[in-house]
C-alpha positions as CSV (number, residue, x, y, z in Angstrom):
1,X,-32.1,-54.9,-5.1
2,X,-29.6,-54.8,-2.8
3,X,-30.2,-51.7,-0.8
4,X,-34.0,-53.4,-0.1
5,X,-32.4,-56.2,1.3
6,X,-29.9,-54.8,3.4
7,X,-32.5,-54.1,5.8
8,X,-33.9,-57.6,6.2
9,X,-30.8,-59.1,6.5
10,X,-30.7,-60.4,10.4
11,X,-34.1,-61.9,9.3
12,X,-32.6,-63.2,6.0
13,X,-29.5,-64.7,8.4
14,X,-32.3,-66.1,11.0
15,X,-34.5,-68.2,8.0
16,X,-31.6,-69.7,6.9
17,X,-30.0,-71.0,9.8
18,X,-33.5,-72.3,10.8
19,X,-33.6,-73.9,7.5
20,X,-30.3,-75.3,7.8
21,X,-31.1,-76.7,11.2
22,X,-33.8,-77.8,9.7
23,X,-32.1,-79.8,7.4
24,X,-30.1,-81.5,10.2
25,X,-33.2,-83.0,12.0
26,X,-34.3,-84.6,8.4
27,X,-31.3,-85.8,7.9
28,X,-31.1,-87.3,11.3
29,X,-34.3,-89.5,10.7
30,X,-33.4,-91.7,8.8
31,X,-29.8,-92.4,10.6
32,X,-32.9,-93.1,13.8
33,X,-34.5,-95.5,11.1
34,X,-31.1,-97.5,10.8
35,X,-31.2,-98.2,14.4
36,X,-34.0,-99.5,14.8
37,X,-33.8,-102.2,12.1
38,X,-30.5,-103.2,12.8
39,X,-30.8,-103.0,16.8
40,X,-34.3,-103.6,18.5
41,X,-35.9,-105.2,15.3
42,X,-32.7,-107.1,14.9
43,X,-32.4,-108.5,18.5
44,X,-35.8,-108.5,19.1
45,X,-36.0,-105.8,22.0
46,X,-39.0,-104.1,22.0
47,X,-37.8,-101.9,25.2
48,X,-35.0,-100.6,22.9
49,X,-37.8,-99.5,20.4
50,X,-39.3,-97.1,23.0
51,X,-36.5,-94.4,23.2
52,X,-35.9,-94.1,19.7
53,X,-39.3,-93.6,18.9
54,X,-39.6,-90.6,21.0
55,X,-36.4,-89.3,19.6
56,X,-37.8,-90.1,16.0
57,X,-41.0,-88.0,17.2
58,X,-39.2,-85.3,18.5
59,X,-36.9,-85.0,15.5
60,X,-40.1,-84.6,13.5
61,X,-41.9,-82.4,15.5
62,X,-38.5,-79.9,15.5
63,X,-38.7,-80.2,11.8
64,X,-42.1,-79.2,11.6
65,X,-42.0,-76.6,14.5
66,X,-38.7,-75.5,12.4
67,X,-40.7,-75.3,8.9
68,X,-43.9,-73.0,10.4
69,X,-41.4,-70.8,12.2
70,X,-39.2,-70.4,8.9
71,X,-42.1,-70.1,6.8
72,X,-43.5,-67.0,8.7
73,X,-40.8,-65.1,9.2
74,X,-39.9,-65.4,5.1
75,X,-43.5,-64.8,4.3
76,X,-43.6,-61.6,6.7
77,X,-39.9,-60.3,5.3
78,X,-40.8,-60.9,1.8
79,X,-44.2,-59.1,2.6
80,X,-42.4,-56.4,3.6
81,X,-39.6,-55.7,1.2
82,X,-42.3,-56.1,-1.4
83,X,-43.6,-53.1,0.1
84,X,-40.4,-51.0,0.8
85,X,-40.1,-51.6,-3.3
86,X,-43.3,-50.6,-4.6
87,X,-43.5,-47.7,-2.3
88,X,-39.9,-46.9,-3.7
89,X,-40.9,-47.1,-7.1
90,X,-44.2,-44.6,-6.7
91,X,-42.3,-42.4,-4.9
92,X,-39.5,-42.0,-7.8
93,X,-42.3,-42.4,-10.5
94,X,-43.8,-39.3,-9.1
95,X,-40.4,-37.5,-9.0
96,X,-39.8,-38.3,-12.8
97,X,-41.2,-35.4,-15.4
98,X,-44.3,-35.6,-17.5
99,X,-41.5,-36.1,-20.5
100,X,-41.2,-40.0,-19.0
101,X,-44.9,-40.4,-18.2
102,X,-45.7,-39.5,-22.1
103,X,-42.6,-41.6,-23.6
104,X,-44.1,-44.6,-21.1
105,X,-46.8,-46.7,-21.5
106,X,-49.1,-47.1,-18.7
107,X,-49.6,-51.0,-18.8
108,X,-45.7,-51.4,-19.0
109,X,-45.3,-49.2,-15.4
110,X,-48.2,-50.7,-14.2
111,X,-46.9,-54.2,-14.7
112,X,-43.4,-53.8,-13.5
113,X,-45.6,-52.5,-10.0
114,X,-47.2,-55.5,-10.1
115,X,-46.4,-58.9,-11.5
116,X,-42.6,-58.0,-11.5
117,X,-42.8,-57.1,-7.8
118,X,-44.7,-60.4,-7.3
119,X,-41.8,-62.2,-8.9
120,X,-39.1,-60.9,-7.0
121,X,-41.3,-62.0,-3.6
122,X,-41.8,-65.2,-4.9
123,X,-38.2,-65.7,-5.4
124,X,-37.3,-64.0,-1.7
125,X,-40.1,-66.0,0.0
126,X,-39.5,-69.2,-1.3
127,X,-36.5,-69.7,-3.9
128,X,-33.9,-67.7,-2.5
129,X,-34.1,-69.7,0.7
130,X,-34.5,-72.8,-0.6
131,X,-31.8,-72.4,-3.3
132,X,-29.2,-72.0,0.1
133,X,-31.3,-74.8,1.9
134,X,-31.3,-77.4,-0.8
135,X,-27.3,-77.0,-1.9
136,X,-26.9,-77.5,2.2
137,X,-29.0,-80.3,1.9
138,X,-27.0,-81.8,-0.9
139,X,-23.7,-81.7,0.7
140,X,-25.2,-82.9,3.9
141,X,-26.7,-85.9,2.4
142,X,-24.0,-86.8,0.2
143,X,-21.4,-86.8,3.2
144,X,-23.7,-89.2,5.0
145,X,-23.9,-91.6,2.0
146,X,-20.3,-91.7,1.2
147,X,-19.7,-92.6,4.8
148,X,-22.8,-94.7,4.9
149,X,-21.0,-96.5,1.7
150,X,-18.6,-94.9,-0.1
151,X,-19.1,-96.5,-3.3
152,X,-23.1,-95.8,-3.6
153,X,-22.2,-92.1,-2.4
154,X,-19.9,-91.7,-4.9
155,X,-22.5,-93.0,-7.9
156,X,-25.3,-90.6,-6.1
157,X,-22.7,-87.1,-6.1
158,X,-22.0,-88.1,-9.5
159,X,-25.3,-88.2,-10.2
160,X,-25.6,-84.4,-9.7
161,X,-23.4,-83.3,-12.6
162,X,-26.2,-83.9,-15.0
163,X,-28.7,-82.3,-13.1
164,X,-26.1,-78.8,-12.8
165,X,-25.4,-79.1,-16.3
166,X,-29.6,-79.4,-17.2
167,X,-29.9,-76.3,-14.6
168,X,-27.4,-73.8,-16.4
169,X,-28.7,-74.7,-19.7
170,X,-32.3,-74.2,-18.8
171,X,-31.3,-70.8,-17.0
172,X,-29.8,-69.5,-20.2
173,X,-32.6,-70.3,-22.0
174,X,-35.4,-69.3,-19.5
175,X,-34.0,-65.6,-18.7
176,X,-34.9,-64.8,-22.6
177,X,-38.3,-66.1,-22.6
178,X,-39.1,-64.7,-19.4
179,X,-37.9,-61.0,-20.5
180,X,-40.5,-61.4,-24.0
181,X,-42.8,-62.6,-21.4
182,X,-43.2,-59.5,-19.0
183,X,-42.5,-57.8,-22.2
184,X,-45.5,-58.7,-23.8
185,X,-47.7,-58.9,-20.7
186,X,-46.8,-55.4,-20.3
187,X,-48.1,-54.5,-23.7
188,X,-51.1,-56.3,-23.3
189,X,-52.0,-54.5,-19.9
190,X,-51.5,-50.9,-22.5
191,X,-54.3,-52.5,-24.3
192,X,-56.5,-53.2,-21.7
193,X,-56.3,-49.8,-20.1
194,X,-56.5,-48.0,-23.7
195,X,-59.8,-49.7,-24.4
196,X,-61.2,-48.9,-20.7
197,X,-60.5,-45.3,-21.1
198,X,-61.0,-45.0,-24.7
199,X,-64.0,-46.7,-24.1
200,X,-66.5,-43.8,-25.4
201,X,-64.6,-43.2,-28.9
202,X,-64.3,-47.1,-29.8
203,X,-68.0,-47.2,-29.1
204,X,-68.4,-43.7,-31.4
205,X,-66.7,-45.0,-33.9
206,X,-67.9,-48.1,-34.0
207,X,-64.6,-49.9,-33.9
208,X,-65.2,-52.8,-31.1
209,X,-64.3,-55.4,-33.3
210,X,-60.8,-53.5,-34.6
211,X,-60.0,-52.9,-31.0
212,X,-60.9,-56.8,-29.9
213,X,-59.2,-58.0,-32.4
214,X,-56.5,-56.4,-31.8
215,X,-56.2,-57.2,-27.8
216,X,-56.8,-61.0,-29.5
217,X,-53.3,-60.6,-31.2
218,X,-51.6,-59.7,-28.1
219,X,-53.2,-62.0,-26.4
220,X,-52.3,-64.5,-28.7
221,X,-48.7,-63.2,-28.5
222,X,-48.4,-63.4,-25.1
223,X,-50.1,-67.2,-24.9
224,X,-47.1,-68.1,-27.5
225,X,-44.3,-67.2,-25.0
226,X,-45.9,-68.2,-22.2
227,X,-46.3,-71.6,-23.9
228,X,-42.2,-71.2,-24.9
229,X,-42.0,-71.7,-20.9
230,X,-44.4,-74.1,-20.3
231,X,-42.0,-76.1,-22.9
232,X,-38.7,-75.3,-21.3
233,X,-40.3,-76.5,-17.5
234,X,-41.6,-79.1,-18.8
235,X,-38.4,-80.6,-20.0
236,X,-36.0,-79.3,-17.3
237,X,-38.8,-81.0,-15.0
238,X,-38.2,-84.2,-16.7
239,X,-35.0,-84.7,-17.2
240,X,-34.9,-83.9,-13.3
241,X,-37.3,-86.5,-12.3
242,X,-35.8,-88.8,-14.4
243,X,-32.3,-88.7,-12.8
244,X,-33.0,-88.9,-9.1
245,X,-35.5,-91.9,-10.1
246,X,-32.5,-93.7,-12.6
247,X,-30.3,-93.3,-9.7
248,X,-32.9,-94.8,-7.1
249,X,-33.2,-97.7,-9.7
250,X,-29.3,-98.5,-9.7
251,X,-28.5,-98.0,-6.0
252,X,-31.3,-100.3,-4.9
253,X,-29.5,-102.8,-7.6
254,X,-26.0,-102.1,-6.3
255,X,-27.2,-102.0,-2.9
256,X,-28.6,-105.4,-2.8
257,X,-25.6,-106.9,-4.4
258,X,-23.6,-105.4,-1.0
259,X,-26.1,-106.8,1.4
260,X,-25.8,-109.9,-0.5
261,X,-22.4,-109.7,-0.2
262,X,-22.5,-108.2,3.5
263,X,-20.4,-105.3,2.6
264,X,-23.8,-103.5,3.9
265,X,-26.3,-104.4,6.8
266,X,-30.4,-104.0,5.6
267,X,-30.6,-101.3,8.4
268,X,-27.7,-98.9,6.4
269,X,-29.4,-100.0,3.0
270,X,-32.8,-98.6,4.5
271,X,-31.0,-95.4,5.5
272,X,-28.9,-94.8,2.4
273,X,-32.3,-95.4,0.7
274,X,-34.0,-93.1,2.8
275,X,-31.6,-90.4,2.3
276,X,-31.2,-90.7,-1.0
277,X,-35.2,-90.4,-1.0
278,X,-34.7,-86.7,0.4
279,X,-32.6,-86.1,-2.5
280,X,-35.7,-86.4,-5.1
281,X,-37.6,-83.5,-3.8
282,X,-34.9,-80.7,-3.6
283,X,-33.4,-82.3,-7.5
284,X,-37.3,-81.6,-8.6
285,X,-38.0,-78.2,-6.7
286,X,-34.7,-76.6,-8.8
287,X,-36.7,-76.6,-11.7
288,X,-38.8,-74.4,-9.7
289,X,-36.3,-72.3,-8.1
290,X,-34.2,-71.6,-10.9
291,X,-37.3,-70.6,-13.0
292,X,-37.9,-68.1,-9.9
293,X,-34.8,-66.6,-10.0
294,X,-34.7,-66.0,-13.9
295,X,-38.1,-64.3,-13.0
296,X,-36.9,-61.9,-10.4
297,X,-33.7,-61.5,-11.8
298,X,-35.5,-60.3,-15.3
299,X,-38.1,-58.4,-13.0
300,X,-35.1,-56.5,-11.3
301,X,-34.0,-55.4,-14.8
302,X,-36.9,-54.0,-15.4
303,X,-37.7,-52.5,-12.3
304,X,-33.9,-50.9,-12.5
305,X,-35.3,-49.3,-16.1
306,X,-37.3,-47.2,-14.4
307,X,-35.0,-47.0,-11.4
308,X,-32.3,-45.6,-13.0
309,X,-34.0,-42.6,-14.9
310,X,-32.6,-40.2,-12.9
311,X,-35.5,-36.8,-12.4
312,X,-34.6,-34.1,-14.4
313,X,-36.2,-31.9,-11.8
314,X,-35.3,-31.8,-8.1
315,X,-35.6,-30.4,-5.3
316,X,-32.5,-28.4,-3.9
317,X,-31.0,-29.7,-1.2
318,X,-32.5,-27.9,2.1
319,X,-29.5,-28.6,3.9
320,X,-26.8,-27.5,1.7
321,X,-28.2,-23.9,2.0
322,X,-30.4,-21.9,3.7
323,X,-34.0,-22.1,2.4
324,X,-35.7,-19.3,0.8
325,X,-39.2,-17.5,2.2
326,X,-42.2,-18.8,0.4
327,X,-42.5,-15.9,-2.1
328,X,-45.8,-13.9,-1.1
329,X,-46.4,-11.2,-3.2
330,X,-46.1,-12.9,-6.7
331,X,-44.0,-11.2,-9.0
332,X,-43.0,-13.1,-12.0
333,X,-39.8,-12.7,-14.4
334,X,-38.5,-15.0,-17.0
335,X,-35.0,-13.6,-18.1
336,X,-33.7,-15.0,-21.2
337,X,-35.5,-18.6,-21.2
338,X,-35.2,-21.1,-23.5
339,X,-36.5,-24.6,-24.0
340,X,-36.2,-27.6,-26.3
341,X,-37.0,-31.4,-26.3
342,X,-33.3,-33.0,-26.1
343,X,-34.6,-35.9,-28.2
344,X,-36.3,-33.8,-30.8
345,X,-33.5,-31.7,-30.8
346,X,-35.9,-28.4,-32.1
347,X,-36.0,-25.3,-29.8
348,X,-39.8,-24.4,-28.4
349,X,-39.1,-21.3,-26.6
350,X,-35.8,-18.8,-27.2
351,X,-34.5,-15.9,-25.4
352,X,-38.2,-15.3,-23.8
353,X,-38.3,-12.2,-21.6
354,X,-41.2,-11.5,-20.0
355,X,-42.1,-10.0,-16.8
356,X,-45.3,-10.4,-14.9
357,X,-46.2,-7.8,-11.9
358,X,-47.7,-8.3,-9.1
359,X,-51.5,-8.6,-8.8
360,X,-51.2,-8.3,-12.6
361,X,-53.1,-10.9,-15.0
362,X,-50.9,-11.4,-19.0
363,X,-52.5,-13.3,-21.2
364,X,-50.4,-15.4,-23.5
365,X,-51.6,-16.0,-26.9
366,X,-50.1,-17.9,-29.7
367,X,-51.0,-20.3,-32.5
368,X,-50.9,-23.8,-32.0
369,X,-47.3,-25.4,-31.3
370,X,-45.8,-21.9,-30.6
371,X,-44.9,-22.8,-27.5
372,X,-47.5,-21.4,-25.0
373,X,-48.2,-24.9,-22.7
374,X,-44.5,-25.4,-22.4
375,X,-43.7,-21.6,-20.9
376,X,-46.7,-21.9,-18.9
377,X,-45.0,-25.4,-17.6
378,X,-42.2,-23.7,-16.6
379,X,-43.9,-21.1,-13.4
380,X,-44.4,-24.5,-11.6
381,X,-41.0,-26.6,-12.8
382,X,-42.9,-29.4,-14.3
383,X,-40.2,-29.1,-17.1
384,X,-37.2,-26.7,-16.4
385,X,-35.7,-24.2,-18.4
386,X,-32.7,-25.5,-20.7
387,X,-30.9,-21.6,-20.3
388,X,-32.3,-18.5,-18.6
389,X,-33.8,-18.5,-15.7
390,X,-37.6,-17.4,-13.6
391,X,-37.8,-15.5,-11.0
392,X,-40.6,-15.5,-8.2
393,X,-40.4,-12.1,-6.1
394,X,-36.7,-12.4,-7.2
395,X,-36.1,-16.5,-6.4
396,X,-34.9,-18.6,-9.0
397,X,-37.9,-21.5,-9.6
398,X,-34.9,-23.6,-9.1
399,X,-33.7,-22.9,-5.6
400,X,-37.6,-22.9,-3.9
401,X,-38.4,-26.5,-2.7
402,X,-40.9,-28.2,-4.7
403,X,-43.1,-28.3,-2.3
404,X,-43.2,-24.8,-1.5
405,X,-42.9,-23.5,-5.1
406,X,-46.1,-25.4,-6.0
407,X,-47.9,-24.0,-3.0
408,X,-47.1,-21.0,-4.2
409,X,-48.0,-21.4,-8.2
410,X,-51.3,-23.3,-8.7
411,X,-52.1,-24.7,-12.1
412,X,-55.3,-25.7,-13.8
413,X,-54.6,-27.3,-17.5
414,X,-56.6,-27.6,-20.6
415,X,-57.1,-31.0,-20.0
416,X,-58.4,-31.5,-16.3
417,X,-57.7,-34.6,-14.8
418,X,-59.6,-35.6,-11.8
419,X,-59.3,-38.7,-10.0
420,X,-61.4,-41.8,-8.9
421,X,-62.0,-40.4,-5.8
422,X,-64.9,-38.1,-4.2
423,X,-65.2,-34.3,-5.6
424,X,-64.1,-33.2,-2.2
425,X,-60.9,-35.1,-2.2
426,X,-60.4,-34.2,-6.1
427,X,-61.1,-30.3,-5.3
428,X,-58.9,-30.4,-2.4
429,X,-56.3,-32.5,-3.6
430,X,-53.8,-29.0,-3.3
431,X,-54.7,-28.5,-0.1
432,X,-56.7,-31.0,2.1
433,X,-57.1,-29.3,5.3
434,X,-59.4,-26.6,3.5
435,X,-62.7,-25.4,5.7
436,X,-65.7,-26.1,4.2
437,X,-66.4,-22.4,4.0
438,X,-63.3,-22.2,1.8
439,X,-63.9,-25.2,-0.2
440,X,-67.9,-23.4,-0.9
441,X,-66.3,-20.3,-1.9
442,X,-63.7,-22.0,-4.3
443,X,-66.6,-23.9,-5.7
444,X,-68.7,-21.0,-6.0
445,X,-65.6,-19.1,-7.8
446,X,-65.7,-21.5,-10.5
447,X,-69.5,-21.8,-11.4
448,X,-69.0,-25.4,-9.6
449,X,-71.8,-25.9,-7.4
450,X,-73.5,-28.3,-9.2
451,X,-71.5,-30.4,-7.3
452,X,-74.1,-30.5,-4.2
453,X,-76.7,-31.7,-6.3
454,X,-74.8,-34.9,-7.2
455,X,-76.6,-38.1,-5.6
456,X,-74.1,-37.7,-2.7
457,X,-73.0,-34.3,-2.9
458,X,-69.3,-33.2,-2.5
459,X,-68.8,-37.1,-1.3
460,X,-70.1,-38.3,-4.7
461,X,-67.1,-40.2,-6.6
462,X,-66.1,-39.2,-9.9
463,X,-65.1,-42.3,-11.4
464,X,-61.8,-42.6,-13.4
465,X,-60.4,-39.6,-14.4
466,X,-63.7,-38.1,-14.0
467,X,-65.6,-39.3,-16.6
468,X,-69.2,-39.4,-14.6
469,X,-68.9,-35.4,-15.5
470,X,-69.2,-33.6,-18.2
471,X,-65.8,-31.3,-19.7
472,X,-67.5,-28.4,-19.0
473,X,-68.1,-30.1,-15.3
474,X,-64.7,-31.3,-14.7
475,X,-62.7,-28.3,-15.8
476,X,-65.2,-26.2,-13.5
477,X,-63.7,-28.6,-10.4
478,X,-60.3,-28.4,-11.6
479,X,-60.2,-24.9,-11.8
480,X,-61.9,-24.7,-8.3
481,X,-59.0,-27.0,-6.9
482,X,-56.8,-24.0,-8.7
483,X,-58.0,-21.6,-6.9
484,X,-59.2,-22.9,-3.7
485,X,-55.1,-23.2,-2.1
486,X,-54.9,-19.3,-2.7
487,X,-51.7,-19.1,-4.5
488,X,-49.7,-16.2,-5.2
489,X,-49.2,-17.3,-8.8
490,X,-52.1,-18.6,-10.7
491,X,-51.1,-20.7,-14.4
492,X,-54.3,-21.6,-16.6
493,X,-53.7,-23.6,-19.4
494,X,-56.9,-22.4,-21.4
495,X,-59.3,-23.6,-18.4
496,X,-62.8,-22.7,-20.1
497,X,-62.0,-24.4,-23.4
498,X,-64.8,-27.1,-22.2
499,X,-67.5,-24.8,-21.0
500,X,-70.5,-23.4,-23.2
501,X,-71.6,-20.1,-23.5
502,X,-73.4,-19.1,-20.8
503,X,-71.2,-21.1,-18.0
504,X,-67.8,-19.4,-19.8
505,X,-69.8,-15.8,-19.0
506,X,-70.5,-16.6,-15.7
507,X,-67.0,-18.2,-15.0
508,X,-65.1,-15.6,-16.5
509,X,-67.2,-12.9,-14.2
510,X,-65.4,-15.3,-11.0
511,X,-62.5,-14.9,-12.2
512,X,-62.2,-11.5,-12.8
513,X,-62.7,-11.4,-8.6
514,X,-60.2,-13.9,-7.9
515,X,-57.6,-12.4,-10.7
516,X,-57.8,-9.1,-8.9
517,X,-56.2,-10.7,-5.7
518,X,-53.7,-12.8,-7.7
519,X,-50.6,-12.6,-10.2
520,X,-52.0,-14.9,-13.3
521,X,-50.5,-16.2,-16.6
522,X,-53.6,-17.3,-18.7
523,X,-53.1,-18.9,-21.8
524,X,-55.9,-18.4,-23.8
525,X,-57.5,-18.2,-27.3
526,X,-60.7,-16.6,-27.2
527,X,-60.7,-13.3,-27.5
528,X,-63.7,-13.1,-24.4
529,X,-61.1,-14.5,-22.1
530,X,-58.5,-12.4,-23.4
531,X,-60.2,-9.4,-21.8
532,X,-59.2,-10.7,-18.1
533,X,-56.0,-10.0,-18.8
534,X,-54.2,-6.5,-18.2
535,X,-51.7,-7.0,-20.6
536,X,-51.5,-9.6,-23.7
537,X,-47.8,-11.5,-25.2
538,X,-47.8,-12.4,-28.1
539,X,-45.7,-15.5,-28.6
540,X,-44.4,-16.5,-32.1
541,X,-41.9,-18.7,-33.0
542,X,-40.8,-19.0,-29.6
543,X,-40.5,-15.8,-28.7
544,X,-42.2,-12.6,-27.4
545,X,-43.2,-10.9,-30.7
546,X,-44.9,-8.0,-28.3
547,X,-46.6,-7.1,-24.9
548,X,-49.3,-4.9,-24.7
549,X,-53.0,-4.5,-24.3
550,X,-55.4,-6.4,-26.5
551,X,-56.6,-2.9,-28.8
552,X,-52.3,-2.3,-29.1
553,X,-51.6,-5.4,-30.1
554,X,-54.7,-5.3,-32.8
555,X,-53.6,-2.3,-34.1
556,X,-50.1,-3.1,-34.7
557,X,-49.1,-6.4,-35.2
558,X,-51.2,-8.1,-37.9
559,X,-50.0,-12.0,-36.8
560,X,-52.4,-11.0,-33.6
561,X,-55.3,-9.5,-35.4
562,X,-55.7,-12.8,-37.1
563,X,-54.9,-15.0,-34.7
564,X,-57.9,-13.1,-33.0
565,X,-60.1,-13.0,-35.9
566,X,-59.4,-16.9,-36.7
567,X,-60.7,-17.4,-32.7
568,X,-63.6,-14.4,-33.0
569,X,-64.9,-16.6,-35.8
570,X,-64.7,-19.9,-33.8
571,X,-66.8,-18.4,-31.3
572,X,-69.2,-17.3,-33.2
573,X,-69.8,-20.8,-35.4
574,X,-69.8,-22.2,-31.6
């Protein structure tokens, strides 16, 4: 975490010394305390009592003056670095490729955004400053004991060893049990957000009880080792109470015997009492503070898990070469592609060559798993090529800025997501600064204007991920987001797989008007939508089996035929 503290670190420098001067007024107290009982209360001089008292009362109004000041600035720093971090780890989150979103659970990512970045403030607000105050405190104190009375000082520094050796072994100990902890409440927040989502099937299938009880097992898992802790405070919490009070107990013994003795005057026995009385806080508080640290320093593990996936897809580097136009036309080439999952180790797409014109519209047809999603991933670099490469108006994919390239490619999937937000931010999501003239003709394009009969029209919220709609509802917005940025490339992932009869006719007679004015890759199954397309691929095995038109392709290559007779007969069942 280094690099989000770096920034902070005047502020960092300016807590500590005003916690460290801090310390010096406290510390100066009770030294005021010894001179009153052994000089005006001694003496009997009540116009001696009058100055020390105000210098008692400024002392403590310092300390306190000292504490609010030191207090705000950690609070606003800790605030703040909080934030650099979390907007860190979305931005890097949304650089990293589907492939980590799908190997990732949700409730894992979503904890270490929020109770892991909690810990690590906790620790920077409070515990990291107080770890620095409190060891200044010790040596402070301990200095003015052993001069107070060398022999007392010497029994109270010696009392510290056991209270260093209780602290290592409860920070071994407490870094395990924390880790299991986030762990497991990370696992738990998967279940949560499963069953909210998932909400409709468990309720199909009648499975609420399955489904509790299974959240009641990780529940119960996660009480378990939350309990482990409770344990391990609890007894680093007494054994550190119990020393500071043991060595109260024997200094007031050993004290008294040198006042008796008059090695030691009553004033410095109430001031090496005092002092030692500012030792029992801080001993107690490490308990505390170490359990803070083993937090944050478990949460920074964690956070560095995610952190050090490096994207497998960037960017190139605007400054290391000049940039290229924003490709206009749209014509598409794929030269000698290939794909495969590294950790599967199986090749999905080899040696594809395939070329797209300008203004044309290829469908891409395929059984299931040959292969299809994955090339059609590839126009807008959500996964990148493993050899070969594509070619927009003759720019490699890989030398366009993100940005720019997906400007230029628009993509609406099988599954449409849409957001928890209004239709009108989820339709221009692509492109916010859309007219309202455009955003009615990309609604219209798409059979979508059942949106302005929703209780709120194009302002009405969707809920999460949209499920106030229908399918056939919300891939009819997601294709109008598609559509409504004008791209030069157009990608749909089978986009009318949701809609019914009638809407698919009147959809598919849009899109023949905005496929004129486009180049398109459609990946489709139905033969009905095949017949938007100027040419068809057939993809099999991983490759380009053949290009053609649909009647070609039926005539000669019998792996089409009944690939299209498999579909005709789906569509006539549906």
């Amino acid at each position: 975490m280094r690099e989000y503290v770096r920034p902070y670190a005047a502020q960092m420098a300016v807590m500590i010394l005003t916690a460290l001067i801090g310390v010096v007024t406290a510390v100066m107290v009770p030294l005021v305390i010894r001179r009153v009982v052994d000089g005006p209360l001694a003496d009997g001089d009540r116009a001696g009592l009058v100055p020390l008292f105000w210098l008692a009362l400024v002392l403590g109004v310092a300390e306190a003056g000292l504490a609010f000041w030191r207090r705000w600035v950690q609070s606003t720093m800790a605030l703040s670095m909080e934030r650099d971090v979390r907007d860190a780890l979305y931005a890097h989150l949304q650089a990293l490729p589907p492939s980590f979103h799908d190997r990732w659970h949700s409730g894992q990512l979503l904890s270490r955004m929020t109770s892991d970045l909690s810990a690590i403030r906790r620790f920077v607000s409070f515990g990291l400053v107080f770890l620095v105050v409190n060891l200044g405190w010790f040596v402070a104190i301990c200095s003015l004991l052993v001069h107070l009375d060398t022999a007392l000082g010497l029994v109270v520094s010696a009392s510290l060893v056991p209270v260093a050796v209780a602290c290592v072994r409860f920070g071994r100990q407490f870094s395990k049990v924390s880790r299991r902890v986030q762990d497991e409440q990370g696992d738990l927040a998967t279940a949560v957000e499963e069953a909210a989502t998932g909400v409709r099937v468990i309720k199909a299938f009648g499975r609420r009880r399955l489904v509790a009880e299974r959240y009641h097992r990780d529940a119960v898992r996660v009480r378990a080792v939350r309990l482990d802790l409770v344990r391990l405070r609890a007894n680093v919490h007494a054994v550190l109470d119990a020393i500071p009070n043991a060595t109260l107990a024997l200094i007031l013994l050993l004290g008294a015997g040198a006042v008796g003795s008059g090695r030691l005057t009553v004033g410095a026995l109430v001031a090496f009492v005092t002092l030692a009385l500012q030792l029992v806080w801080p001993i107690e508080a490490l308990g505390f503070i170490l359990a803070s640290a083993q937090e944050a320093a478990t949460a920074a593990q964690r956070l560095y898990e995610v952190f050090d996936t490096e994207p497998e897809i960037s960017s190139p580097d605007s400054g290391s070469a000049p940039t290229p136009r924003v490709p206009a036309q749209g014509n598409v080439r794929f030269e000698a592609v290939s794909f495969d999952y590294g950790e599967q180790g199986r090749p999905v797409l080899r040696d594809v060559h395939l070329e797209i014109a300008a203004g044309e519209t290829l469908a891409l047809v395929g059984a299931s798993g040959s292969g299809k999603t994955t090339l059609a991933m590839l126009l807008p670099r959500l996964v990148d090529a493993t050899s070969g490469r594509i070619l927009i108006d003759g720019h490699d994919v890989r030398d366009l800025p993100l940005p720019r390239l997906r400007t230029t490619v628009a993509t609406a999937f099988e599954e449409p997501i849409l957001f928890s937000a209004s239709v009108r931010e989820n339709v221009t999501l692509g492109r916010p600064g859309a007219t309202e003239s455009e955003l009615e003709e990309a609604l219209a394009l798409a059979q979508a204007q059942f949106a302005y009969d929703l209780p709120w029209g194009l302002d009405t919220r969707v809920g999460e991920q949209g499920m106030s709609l229908s399918g056939g509802q919300r891939q009819r917005l997601a294709l109008a987001r598609a559509v409504l940025g004008r791209p030069s490339v157009l990608v749909l992932d089978d986009p009318l797989s949701a809609l019914d009869v009638e809407t698919e006719a009147l959809v598919e007679e849009a899109l023949r008007r905005v496929l004129a004015t486009t180049t398109a890759l459609l990946v489709v199954h139905r033969p009905s939508t095949v017949a938007l397309a100027d040419r068809v691929a057939l993809l099999h095995g991983g490759r380009v089996e053949a290009v053609g038109s649909h009647r070609e392709l039926l005539e000669s290559h019998p792996v089409y035929a009944d690939l299209m007779g498999e579909h005709a007969g789906a569509e006539v069942a549906r």
